[in-house]
C-alpha positions as CSV (number, residue, x, y, z in Angstrom):
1,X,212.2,102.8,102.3
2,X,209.5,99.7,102.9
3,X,207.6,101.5,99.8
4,X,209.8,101.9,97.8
5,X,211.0,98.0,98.0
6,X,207.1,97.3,97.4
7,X,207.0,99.1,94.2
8,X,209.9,97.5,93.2
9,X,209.6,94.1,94.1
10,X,205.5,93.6,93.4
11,X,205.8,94.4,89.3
12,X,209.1,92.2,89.4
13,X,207.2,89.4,91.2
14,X,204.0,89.6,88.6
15,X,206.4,89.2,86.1
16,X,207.9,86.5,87.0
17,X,204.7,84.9,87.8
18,X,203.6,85.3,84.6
19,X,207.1,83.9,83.0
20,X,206.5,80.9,84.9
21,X,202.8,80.7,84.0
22,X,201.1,81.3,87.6
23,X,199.2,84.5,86.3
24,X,198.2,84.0,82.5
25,X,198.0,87.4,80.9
26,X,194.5,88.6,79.7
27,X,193.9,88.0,76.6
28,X,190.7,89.2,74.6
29,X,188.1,87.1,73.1
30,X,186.7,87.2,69.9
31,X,183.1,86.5,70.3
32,X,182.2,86.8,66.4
33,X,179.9,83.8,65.3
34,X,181.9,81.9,62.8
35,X,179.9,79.2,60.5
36,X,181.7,76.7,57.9
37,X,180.0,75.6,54.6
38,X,178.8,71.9,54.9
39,X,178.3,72.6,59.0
40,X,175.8,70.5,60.7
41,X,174.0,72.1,63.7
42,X,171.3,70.7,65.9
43,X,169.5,73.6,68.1
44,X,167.2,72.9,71.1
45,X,165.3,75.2,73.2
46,X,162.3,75.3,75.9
47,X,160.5,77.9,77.3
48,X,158.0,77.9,80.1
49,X,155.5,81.0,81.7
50,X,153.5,80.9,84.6
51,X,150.9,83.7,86.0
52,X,148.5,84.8,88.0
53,X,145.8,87.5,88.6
54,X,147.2,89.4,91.8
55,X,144.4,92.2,92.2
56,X,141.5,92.9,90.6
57,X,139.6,96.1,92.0
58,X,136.4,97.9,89.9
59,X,134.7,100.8,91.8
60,X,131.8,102.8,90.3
61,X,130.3,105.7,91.9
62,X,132.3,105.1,95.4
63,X,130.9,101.6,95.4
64,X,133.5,98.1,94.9
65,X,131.4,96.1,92.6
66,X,134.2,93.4,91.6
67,X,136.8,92.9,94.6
68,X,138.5,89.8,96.2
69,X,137.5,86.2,95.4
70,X,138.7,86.5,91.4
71,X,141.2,83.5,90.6
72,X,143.1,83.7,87.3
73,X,145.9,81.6,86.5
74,X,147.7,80.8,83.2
75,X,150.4,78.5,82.2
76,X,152.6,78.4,79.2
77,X,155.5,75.6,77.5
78,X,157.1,75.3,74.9
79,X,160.2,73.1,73.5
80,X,161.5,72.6,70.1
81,X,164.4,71.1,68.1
82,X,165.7,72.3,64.6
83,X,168.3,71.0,62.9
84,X,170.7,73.2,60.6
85,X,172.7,72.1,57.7
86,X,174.6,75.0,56.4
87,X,175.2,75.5,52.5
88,X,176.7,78.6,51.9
89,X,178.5,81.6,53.8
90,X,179.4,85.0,52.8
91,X,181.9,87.2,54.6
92,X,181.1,84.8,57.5
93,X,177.7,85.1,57.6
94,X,174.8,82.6,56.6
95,X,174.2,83.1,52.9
96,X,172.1,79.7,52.8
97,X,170.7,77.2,55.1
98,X,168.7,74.1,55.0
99,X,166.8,74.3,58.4
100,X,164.7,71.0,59.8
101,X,162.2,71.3,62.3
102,X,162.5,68.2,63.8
103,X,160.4,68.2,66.7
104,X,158.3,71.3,68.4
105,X,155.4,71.2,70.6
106,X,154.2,73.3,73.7
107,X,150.8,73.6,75.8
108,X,148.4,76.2,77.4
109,X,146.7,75.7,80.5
110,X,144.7,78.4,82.3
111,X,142.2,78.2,85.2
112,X,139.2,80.9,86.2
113,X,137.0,81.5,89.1
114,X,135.1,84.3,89.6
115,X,131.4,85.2,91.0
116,X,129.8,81.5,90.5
117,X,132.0,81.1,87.4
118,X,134.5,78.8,86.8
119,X,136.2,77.7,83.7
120,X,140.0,75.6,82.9
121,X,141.3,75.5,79.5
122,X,144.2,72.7,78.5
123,X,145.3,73.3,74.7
124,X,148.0,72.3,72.4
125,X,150.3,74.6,70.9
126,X,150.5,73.0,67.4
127,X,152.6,74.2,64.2
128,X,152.4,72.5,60.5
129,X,156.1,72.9,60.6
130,X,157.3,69.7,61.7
131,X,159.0,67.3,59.8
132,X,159.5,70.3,57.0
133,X,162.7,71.6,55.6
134,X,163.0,75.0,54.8
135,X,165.5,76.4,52.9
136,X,166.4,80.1,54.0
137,X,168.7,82.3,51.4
138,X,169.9,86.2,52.2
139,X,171.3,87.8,49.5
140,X,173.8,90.4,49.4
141,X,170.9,93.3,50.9
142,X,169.9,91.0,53.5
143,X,166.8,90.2,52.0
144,X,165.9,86.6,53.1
145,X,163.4,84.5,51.1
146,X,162.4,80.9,52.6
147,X,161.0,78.2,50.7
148,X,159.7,74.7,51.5
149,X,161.9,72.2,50.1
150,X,160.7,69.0,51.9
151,X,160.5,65.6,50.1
152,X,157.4,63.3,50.5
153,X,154.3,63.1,50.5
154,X,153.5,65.7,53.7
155,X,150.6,68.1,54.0
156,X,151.9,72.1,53.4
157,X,153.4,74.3,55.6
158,X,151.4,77.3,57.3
159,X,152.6,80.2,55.6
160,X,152.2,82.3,57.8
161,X,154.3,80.0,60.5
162,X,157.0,80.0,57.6
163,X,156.9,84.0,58.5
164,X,159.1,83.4,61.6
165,X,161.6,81.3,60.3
166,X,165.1,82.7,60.4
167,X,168.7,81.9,59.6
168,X,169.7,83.9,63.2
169,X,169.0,80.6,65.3
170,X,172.0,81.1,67.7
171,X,171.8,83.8,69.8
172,X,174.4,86.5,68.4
173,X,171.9,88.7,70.1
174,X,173.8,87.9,73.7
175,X,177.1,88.0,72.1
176,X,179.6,91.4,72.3
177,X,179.9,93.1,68.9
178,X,183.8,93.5,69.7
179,X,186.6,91.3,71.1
180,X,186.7,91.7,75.1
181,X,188.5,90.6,78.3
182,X,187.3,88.4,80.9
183,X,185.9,90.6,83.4
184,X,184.7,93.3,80.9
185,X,181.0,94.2,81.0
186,X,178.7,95.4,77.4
187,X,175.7,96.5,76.8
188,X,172.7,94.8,75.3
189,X,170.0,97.4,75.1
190,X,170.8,99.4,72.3
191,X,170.9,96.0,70.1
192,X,167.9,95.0,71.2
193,X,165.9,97.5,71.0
194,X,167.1,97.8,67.4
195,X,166.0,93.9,66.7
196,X,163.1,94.4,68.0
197,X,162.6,97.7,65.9
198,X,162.9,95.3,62.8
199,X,160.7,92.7,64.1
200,X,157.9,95.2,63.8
201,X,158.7,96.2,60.3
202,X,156.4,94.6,56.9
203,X,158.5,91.4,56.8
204,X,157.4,90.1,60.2
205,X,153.5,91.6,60.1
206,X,152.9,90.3,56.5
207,X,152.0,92.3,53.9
208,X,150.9,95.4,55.0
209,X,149.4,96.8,51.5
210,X,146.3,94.5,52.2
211,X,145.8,95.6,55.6
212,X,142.9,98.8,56.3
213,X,143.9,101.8,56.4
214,X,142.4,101.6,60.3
215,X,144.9,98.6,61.1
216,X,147.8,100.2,59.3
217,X,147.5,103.2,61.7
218,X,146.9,101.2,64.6
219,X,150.0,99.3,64.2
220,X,151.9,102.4,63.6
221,X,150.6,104.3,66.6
222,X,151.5,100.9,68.8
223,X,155.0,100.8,67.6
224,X,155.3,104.3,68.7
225,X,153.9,104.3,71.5
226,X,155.6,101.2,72.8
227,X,159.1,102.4,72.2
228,X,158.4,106.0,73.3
229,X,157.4,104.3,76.4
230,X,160.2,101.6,77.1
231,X,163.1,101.6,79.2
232,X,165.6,98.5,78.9
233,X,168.9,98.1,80.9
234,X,170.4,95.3,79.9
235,X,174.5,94.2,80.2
236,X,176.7,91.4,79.7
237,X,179.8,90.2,82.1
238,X,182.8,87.9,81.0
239,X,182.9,85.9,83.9
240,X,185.8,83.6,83.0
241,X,186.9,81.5,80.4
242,X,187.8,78.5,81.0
243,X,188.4,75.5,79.2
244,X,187.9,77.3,75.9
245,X,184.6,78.1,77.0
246,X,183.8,81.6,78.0
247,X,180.8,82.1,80.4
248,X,178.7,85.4,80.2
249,X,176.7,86.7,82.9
250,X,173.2,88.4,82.0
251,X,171.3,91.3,84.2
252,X,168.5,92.7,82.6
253,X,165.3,94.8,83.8
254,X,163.2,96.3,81.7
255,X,159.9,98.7,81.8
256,X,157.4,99.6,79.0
257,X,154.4,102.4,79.7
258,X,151.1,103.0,76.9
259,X,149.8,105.9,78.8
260,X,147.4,106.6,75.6
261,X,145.5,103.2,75.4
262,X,142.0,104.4,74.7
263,X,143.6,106.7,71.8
264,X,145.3,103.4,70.6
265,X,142.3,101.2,70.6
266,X,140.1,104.0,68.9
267,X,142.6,104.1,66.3
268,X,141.8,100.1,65.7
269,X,137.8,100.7,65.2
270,X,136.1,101.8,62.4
271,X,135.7,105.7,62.9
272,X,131.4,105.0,63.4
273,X,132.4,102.7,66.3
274,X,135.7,104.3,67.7
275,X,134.6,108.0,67.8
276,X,131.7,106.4,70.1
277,X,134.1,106.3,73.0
278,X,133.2,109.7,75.3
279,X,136.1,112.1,76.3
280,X,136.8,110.9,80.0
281,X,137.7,108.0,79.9
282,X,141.3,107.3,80.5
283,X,143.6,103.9,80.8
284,X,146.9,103.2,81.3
285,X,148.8,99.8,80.7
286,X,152.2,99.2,82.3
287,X,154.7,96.1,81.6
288,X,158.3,95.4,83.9
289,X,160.4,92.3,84.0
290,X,163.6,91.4,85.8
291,X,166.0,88.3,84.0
292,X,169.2,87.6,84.9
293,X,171.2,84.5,82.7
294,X,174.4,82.8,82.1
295,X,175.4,82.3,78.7
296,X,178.8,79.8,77.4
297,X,180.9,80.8,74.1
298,X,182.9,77.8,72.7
299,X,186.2,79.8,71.3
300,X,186.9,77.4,69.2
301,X,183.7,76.9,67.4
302,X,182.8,80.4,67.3
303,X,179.1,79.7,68.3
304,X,177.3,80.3,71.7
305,X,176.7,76.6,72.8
306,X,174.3,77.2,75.9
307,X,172.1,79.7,77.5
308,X,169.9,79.5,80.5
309,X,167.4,82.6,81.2
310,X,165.0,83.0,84.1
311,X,162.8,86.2,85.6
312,X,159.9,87.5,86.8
313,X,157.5,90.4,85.4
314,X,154.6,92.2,86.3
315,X,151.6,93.8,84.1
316,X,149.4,96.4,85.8
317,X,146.4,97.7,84.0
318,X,144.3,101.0,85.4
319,X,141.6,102.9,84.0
320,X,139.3,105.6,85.2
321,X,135.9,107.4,83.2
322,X,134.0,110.0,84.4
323,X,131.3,110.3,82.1
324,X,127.7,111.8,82.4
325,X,128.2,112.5,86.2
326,X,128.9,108.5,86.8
327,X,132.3,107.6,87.7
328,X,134.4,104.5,87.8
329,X,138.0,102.8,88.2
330,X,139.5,100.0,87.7
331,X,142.6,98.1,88.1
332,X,143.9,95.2,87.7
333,X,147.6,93.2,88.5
334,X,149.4,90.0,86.7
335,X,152.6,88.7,87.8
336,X,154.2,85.6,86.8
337,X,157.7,83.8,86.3
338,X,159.6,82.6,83.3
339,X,162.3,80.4,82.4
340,X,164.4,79.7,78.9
341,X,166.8,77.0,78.1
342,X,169.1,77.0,75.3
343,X,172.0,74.9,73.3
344,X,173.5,74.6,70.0
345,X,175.5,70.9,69.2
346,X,178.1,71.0,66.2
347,X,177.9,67.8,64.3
């Protein structure tokens, strides 16, 4: 009797809840990116990188010969600020854009000590893009051309810095392909590892025709061997919306293995030099990173207005060679932190 008056009385309740707007009923988002002809955008990022040498170990023939006492430490940053002035869209997409880079600078700083050796190193990250405006057109294949339309009397662009220009400038890559409600979780890895399939194709390495044949196969036996080696988990969670502003949760991990790296650098030497390496002699390089993130979708504008990344990662390096009755290993560990910041600002 008490159950039955539950089941009754709990569905009649939400009901009524919801009539009187104390429970709003979900409601799915549409996070596709919308743009407007004549849109003004200003986009601003920063990115910083620390690490450090953890371990350092070389043994030949029983014997440590490098051990302890090895200080390696490296530091990376980075901030920039473009600003977007959208001239044409097709089927909602950016057909045409004229793209400022208004301001972008960053710095490398990196310390050694090792055996009675020391050396620092504090350098500018430069570009010849500032103060240029680019304008970036995709036509109907997706093909994108770029070309510098600035005004004045300014020295040229880098060309191969205009390489990496791009109309994608606000993270759709961290947005659901599909409407979703709050709560629901999507996956990122697939995507990614698609983007970053394209990244590695002619476009983004120049052109390949007047590259050596030797080059041409190393490139193609890293790309395998990269992806055949990568794992990626990466997932998204609607945490609430609020506001008009829907905020996305990020988890990601990620590991990458090149158990063939003497195979891959012989491939990169002229044969005379690279068939010089004996048989024996084996090394393996392995990469893994943590990041976790919260990301915020305006509704309204259809854009993703800020993003905040941070993780750690870990590189481990180990090699071994047995070679004319010598033998020898070595290994060696980097570990560091990152951190990314990201906003877009409709004008």
């Amino acid at each position: 009797m008490i159950h039955s008056s539950l089941s009754v009385s709990i569905p009649t309740f939400l009901l009524a809840a919801v009539s009187l707007g104390l429970v709003r009923p979900t409601e799915e988002i549409d996070f596709s990116p919308r743009f407007a002809e004549g849109q003004s955008l200003t986009i601003e990022q920063s990115f910083s990188m620390d690490g450090v040498l953890d371990d350092l170990s070389v043994v030949l023939d029983g014997a440590e010969v490098v051990g302890g006492g090895v200080d390696v430490e490296m530091e990376v940053d980075m901030s920039m600020e473009y600003g977007e002035e959208i001239v044409a869209v097709r089927d909602g997409e950016i057909a045409q854009v004229l793209l400022t880079v208004e301001d972008q600078t960053g710095s490398f700083n990196g310390f050694f000590d090792a055996m009675g050796e020391s050396d620092s190193i504090d350098e500018p990250i430069e570009t010849s893009l500032v103060g240029h405006t680019f304008e970036i057109t995709v036509d109907e294949e997706g093909e994108t051309e770029v070309d510098d339309v600035t005004e004045g009397d300014v020295a040229p662009a880098d060309e191969d810095e205009m390489l990496g220009l791009t109309h994608r400038n606000h993270f759709e890559s961290f947005l659901p392909t599909e409407a979703l409600d709050v709560g629901a979780e999507f996956d990122l890895a697939e995507p990614w590892l698609d983007e970053a399939r394209e990244m590695m194709d002619s476009e983004m390495l120049g052109d390949l025709a007047e590259m050596e044949p030797e080059a041409l196969d190393f490139i193609e036996a890293l790309t395998e061997s990269m992806f055949g080696g990568t794992e990626l988990e990466a997932t998204g969670t609607i945490r609430e919306l609020e506001d008009g502003i829907a905020t996305i949760d990020y988890d990601v991990s990620g590991f990458m293995s090149i158990d063939d790296l003497v195979s891959l650098i012989a491939s990169a030497m002229p044969p005379e030099i690279g068939g010089e390496i004996p048989p024996g002699v084996e090394a393996v390089l392995e990469a893994s990173f943590e990041m976790e993130g919260t990301g915020t979708y305006d509704v309204a504008l259809g854009l993703m207005v800020g993003l905040e990344l941070k993780g750690e990662y870990q590189v481990l390096f180990s090699g071994n060679a047995d070679v004319q009755g010598s033998s020898g290993e070595a290994e060696a560990t980097f570990s560091g932190a990152f951190s990314s910041t990201a906003s877009i600002t409709a004008e």
